[in-house]
ZAMARGU-4260 file (C-alpha; in steps of 0.2 Angstrom, whole numbers, plus 5000, padded with zeros to 4 digits):
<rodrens>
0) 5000/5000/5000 | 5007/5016/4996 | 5014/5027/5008 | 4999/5042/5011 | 5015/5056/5021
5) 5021/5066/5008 | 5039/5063/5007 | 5050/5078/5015 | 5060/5090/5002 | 5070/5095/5017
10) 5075/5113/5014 | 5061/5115/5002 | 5048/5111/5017 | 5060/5122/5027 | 5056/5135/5016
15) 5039/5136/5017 | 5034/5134/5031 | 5023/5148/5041 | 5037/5156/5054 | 5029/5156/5071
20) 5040/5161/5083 | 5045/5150/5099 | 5060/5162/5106 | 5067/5175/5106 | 5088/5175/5110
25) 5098/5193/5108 | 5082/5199/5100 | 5084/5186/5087 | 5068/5177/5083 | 5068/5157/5083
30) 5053/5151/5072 | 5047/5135/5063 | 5060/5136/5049 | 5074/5134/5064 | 5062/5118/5070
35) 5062/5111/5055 | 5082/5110/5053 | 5083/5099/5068 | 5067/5088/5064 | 5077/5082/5049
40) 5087/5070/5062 | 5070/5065/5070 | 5067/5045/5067 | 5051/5042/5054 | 5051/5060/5049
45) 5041/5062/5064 | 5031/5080/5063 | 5035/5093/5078 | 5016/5095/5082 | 5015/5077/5085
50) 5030/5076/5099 | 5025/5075/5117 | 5027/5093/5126 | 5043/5089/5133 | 5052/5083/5118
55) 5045/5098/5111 | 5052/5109/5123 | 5068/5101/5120 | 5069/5103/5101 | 5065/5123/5106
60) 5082/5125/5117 | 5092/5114/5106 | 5087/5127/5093 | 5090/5142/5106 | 5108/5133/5107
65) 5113/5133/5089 | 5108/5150/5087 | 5119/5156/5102 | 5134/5144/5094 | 5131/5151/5076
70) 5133/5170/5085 | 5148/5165/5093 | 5156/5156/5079 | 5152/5171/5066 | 5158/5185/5080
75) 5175/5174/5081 | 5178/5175/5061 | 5172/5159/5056 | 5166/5167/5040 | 5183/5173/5034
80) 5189/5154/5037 | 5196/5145/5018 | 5186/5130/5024 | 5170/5140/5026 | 5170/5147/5010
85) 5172/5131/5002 | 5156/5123/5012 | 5146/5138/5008 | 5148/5137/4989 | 5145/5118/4989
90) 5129/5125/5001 | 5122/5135/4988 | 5121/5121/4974 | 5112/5112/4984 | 5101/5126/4989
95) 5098/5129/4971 | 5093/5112/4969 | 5080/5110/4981 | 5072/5126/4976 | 5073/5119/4958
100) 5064/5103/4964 | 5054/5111/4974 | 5046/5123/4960 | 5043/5106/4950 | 5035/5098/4963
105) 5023/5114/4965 | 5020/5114/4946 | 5013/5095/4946 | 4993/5097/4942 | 4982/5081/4951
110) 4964/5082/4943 | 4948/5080/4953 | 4945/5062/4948 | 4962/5056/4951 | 4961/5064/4968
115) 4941/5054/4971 | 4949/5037/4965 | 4963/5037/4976 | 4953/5042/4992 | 4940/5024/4986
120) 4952/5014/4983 | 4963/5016/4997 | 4948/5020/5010 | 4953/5008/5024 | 4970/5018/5026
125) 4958/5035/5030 | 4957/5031/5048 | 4958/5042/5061 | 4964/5034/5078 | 4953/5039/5093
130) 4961/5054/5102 | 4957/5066/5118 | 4959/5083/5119 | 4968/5089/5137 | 4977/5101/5147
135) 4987/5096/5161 | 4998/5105/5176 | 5012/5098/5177 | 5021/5102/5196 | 5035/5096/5204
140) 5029/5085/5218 | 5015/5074/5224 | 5009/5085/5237 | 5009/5101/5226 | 4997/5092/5213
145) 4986/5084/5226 | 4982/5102/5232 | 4980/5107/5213 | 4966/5092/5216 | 4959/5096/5230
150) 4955/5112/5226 | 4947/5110/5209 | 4937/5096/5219 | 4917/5101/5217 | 4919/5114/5203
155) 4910/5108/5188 | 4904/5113/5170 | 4914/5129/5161 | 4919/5135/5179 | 4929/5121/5181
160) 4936/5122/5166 | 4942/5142/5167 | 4950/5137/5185 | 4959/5124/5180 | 4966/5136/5165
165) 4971/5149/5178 | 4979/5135/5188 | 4988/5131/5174 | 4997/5148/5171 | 4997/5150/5187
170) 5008/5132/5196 | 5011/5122/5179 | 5031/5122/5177 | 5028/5114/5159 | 5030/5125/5144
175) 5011/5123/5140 | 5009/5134/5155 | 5005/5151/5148 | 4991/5142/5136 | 4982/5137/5152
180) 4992/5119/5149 | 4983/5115/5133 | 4993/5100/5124 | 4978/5099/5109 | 4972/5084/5102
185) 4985/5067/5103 | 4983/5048/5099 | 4989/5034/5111 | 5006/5033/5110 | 5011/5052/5107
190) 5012/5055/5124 | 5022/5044/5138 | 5012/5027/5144 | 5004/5032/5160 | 5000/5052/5152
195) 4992/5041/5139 | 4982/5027/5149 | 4977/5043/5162 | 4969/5054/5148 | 4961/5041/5137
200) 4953/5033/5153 | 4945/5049/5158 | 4928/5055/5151 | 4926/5076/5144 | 4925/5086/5158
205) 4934/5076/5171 | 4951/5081/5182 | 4962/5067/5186 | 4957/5058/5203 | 4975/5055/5209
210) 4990/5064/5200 | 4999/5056/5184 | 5018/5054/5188 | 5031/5053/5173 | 5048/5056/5171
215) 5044/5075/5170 | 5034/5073/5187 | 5019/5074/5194 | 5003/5077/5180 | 4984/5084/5186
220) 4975/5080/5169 | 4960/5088/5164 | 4949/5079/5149 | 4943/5093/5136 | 4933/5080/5124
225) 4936/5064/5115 | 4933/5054/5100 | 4935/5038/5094 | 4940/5030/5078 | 4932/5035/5065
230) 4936/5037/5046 | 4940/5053/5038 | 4931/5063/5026 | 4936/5066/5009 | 4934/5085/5011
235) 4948/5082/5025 | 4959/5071/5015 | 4959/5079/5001 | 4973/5088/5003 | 4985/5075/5009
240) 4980/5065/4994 | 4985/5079/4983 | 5001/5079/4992 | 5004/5060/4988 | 5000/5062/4971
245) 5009/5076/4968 | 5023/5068/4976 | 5021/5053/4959 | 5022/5065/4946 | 5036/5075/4953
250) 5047/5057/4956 | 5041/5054/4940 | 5045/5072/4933 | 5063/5072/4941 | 5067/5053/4934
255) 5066/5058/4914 | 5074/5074/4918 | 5087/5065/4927 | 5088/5052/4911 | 5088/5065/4896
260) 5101/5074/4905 | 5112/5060/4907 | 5108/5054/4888 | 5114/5070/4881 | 5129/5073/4896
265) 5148/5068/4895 | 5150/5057/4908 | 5164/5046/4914 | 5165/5037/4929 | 5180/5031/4937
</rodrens>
C-alpha cells in the first residue's frame, strides 16, 4: 500500500513553512524554519506538532543553542575561514537544487477524479485513531498536585474548566503553561504510557482523581473531549492525497529529467 506522508524535500519544506516564533535569543527570533532543521534528524520524519510537550520543549532550546553557537562562531571569524567558503559554495548548489525541485513539485497538476479514485480505493488507510483533547499541570511534587486536586474538587461545567486554565498559568512548570496547559488533540502513544492510559481513561470534563507521575513529574489531567475511531472525510483528506500524488508525478517528473540529461551529458565514471 502506498505510503499516504508526503515525502519531506528537506529545505524545500523548510522554506515554506509559516514562521511562528518560539523564542526569542539577543532579539533574534527562533521560528518554525529553525524547528524544521533539527526535525530532519528525528526518526520516521516524525512532525514537531506530534512530539509530546517535553520533547517539544527540548527541540526549542536545542534550537536556542545553535543559534547562540552560530553568534559565537560568526563573532570569532568563522566566515573569513578557507574552509567555510568552500562549504558555503557547495551550500548554495544544493540550495539551488532544492528550490529547483521544489518549484517542479509545486508545478505537478492532480485532477479531481484522480484525487476521488485514490481516496475509494485506498479507504481503509483513511482512519483516524481515537484521540482526547487535554490540558494538564504539570508540578514538581506529589503533594503540590494533590492540592491542585483538591481544590478543583466540586467545581463543575465551564467554571471548572476556566480554573483549572488559571491554575495552569498559574503552578504548571511545563511549557504549555502560559496556554492554560493546553497539549491539543493526541493519539495513544504520542504521549508517555501512563500520560496516555490517564487521559484516554478519563471522560470530557473530568480532572484526574489522583496525579499522573512521569519522568517529568507529577501530572493533574483535565479531559477537554474525546473521540473515537472514526474514518476521515474526503473534504479532509483531500489535501493529503493531493500531496501523495503530487509527490508521483514530481518522482516521476525528476526521473526523465534526470535520464535526458544523462543521455545528452559527457559522463565518465571512474
Amino acid at each position: 500500500m502506498r505510503k499516504l506522508l508526503l515525502g519531506s524535500i528537506s529545505l524545500a519544506a523548510a522554506l515554506s513553512l509559516n514562521a511562528a516564533v518560539f523564542a526569542t535569543v539577543n532579539g533574534e527570533e527562533i521560528t518554525e524554519k529553525d524547528i524544521a532543521v533539527l526535525m530532519q534528524a528525528m526518526p520516521n520524519q516524525t512532525s514537531f506538532d506530534a512530539l509530546p510537550e517535553q520533547a517539544q520543549e527540548q527541540i526549542i532550546n536545542q534550537a536556542i543553542e545553535r543559534r547562540l553557537l552560530t553568534a559565537q562562531a560568526k563573532k570569532e571569524g568563522i566566515e573569513k575561514d578557507p574552509e567555510y567558503k568552500e562549504a558555503l559554495a557547495e551550500v548554495k548548489n544544493e540550495i539551488a537544487l532544492e528550490v529547483w525541485m521544489k518549484r517542479i513539485f509545486e508545478k505537478a497538476e492532480i485532477k479531481e477524479d484522480g484525487i476521488r479514485e485514490f481516496y475509494d480505493k485506498n479507504a481503509d488507510s483513511f482512519i483516524q485513531p481515537a484521540r482526547v483533547k487535554a490540558r494538564h499541570i504539570l508540578l514538581k511534587s506529589e503533594e503540590d498536585a494533590n492540592a491542585i486536586i483538591k481544590e478543583l474538587k466540586g467545581v463543575k461545567g465551564g467554571a471548572l474548566k476556566e480554573k483549572f486554565i488559571a491554575l495552569a498559568k498559574e503552578k504548571s512548570t511545563g511549557p504549555s503553561a502560559q496556554n492554560g496547559g493546553d497539549l491539543g488533540w493526541f493519539a495513544k502513544g504520542q504521549m508517555v504510557e501512563s500520560f496516555s492510559d490517564a487521559a484516554f481513561a478519563m471522560e470530557p470534563g473530568e480532572v484526574s482523581k489522583t496525579p499522573v507521575k512521569t519522568q517529568f513529574g507529577y501530572h493533574v489531567v483535565y479531559s477537554e473531549d474525546k473521540e473515537s475511531d472514526q474514518k476521515v472525510s474526503y473534504e479532509k483528506a483531500k489535501d493529503q492525497i493531493v500531496n501523495v500524488l503530487k509527490m508521483e508525478v514530481f518522482r516521476d517528473t525528476i526521473s526523465k529529467k534526470a535520464a535526458a540529461l544523462r543521455e545528452n551529458a559527457n559522463i565518465s565514471i571512474k
